[in-house]
N, C-alpha and C positions, 0 to 999 in steps of 0.2 A: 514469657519469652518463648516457653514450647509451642505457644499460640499463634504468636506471631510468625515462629518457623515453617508450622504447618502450612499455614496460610501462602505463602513462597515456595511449597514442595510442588515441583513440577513443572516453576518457569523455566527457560532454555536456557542452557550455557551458550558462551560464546563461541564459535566456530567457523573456522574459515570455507567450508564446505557447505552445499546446500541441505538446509535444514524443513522438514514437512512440519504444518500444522493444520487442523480443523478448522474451516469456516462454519461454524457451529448454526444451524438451524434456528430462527430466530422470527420476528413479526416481519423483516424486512426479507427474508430466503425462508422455500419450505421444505431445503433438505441441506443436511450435510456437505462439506465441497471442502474436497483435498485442496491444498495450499503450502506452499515451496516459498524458501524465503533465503539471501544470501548476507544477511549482517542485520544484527541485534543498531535497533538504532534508540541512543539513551540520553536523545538531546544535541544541538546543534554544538555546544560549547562544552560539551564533553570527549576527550579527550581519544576515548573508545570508539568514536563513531567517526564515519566515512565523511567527508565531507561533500563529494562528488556529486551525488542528489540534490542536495539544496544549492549546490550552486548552477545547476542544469534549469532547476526551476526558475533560477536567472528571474528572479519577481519583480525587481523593478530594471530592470531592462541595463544592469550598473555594472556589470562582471566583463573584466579584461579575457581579450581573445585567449592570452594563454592558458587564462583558468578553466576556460570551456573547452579549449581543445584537452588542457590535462586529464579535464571528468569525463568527459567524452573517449576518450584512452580507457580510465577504468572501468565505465559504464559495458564498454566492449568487451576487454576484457577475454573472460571464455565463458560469456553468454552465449555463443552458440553450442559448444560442449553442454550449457547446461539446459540448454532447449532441448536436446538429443536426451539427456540424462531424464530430465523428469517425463518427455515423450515415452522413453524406456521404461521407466516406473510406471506407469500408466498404460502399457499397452497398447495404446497410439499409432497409428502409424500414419506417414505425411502426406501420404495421400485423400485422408477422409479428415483430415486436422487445420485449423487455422488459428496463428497469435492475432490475437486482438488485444488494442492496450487501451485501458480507461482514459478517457479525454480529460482536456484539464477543464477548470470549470466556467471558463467562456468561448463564446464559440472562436473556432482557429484563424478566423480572419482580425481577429481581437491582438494576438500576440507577434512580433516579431523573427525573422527565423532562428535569433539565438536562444528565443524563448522556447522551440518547438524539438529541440535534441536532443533529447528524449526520446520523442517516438520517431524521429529520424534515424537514428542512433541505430534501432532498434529494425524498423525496416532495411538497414543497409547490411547489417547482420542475416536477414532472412534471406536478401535477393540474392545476396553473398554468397552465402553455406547451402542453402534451399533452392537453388536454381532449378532444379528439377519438376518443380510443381508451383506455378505462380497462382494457385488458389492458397497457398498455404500464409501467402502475405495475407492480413486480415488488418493490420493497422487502420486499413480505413474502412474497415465495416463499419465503426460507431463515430458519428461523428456529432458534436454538440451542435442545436440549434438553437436553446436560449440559454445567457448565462445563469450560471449557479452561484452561490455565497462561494466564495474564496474560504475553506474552511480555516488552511493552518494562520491564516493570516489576519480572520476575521475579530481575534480576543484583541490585535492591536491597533484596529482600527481601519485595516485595509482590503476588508472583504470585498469590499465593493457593490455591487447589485447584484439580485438574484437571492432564490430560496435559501435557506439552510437546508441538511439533508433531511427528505420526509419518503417514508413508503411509497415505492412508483415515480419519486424522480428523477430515476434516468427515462423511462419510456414518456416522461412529457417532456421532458430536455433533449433528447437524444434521437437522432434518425440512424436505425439499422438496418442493415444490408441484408437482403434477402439471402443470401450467399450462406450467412450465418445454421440456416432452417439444415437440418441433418449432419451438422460437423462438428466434432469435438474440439471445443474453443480452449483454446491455453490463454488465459488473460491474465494481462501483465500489468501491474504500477508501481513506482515510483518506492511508494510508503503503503504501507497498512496499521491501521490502528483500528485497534478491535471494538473502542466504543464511539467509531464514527457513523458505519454501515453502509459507507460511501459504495464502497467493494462489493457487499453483499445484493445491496439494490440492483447494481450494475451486473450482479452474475444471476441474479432470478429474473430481471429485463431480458440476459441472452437465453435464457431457458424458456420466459413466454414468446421468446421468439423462433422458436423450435430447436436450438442448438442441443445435440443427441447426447454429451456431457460436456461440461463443466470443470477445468482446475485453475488455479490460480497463482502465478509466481510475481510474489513483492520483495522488490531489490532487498527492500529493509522493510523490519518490521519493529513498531515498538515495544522496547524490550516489557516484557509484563511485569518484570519488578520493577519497574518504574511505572506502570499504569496501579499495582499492585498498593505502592505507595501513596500514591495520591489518594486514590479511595482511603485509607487508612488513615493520613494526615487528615485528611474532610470528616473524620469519624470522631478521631479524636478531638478537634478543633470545637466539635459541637457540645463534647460530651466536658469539656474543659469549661465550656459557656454557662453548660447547664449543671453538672455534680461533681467533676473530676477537680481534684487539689491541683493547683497549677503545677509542686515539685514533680507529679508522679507524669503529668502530662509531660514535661520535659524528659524526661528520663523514657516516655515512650518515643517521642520524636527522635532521641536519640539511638533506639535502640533499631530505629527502623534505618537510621542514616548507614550507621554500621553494618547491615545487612545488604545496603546498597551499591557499597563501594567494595 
């Protein structure tokens, strides 16, 4: 049990305020990259989580006007308070700064404009609050030119065409704005999850493309005791296969359940 504890020391509590985390150094980025996040996300049909995200991503084009206008409400919000806020953490300032948000993974003529409010959302915010400086819109610095695998979609069949994520596929997917070369880019998406690298590709593409720093604000992020668990459940599953007595393996799945809720 102490094992298991340890092992969870350190994910994030829940909080209504914006929370910083590490884009940790990896084969896909070759440094460190602060990252801001505004709600633990622990699964579509759990209870804790937002729903307003997944339904902006609006995937098969099925979501009634008023639910898009509702998410679109919270998605606003006081996202420009927290443009301001994490620009302030960071030292920033709007004149040498531009938001760029991750593209989705086909190119923009592919989706509808319900499907696109998201980064609408997001630019109407900046021309909004930011009028002062129209370099600071970046939304359409990166723009997709071939599609990409449909990640969250792809376990149930509906990735569609396109790569999976590999090292350097946003700089063969993706045409970037010269605009980018000497400006502190704040990039924005939707979701982050740590063992996709979808983000990290996407912020060392802005860095070989001269951007002078790098941070990263994800609406939501997956919560890590839930990324935490699954490795854990895949551990015990095999070790259940291969030497573990089936009572003791239930009595670990259970103790990890407990932990989670």
């Amino acid at each position: 049990m102490r094992l298991i504890k340890r092992i969870f020391e350190g994910a994030f509590d829940s909080h209504t305020e914006l929370e910083s985390f590490t884009l940790e150094k990896n084969e896909y980025l070759s440094v460190d990259i602060k990252g801001f996040y505004r709600y633990e996300h622990y699964g579509y049909y759990d209870d804790r989580t937002p729903k307003y995200i997944n339904l902006l991503k609006n995937d098969f084009n099925d979501k009634k006007q008023f639910e898009l206008d509702s998410a679109v409400k919270e998605l606003k919000g006081s996202l420009s308070n927290e443009i301001k806020f994490i620009l302030d953490n960071l030292g920033w300032g709007v004149d040498k700064s531009s938001i760029c948000v991750v593209p989705r993974s086909k190119i923009r003529e592919t989706y509808t404009a319900s499907q696109l409010l998201f980064i609408r959302t997001i630019k109407d915010v900046i021309n909004t609050h930011f009028i002062t400086n129209s370099g600071f819109d970046g939304t359409d610095y990166i723009l997709r030119k071939t599609n990409t695998r449909t990640t969250h979609l792809n376990k149930k069949g509906y990735g569609r065409d396109g790569d999976m994520p590999y090292k350097g596929i946003s700089n063969d997917t993706c045409i970037f704005s010269n605009n980018i070369k000497g400006k502190n880019i704040l990039l924005i998406d939707d979701l982050y999850t740590k063992t996709i690298n979808v983000i990290e590709d996407m912020v060392q593409a802005l860095l070989d493309h001269g951007a002078r720093q790098v941070a990263v604000y994800a609406i939501g992020i997956l919560c890590l005791k839930i990324l935490c668990s699954i490795k854990l459940i895949k551990k015990i599953f095999l070790l259940e296969l291969i030497i573990m007595p089936h009572h003791m393996a239930n009595l670990l799945y259970l103790m990890i359940y407990l932990m989670m809720i």
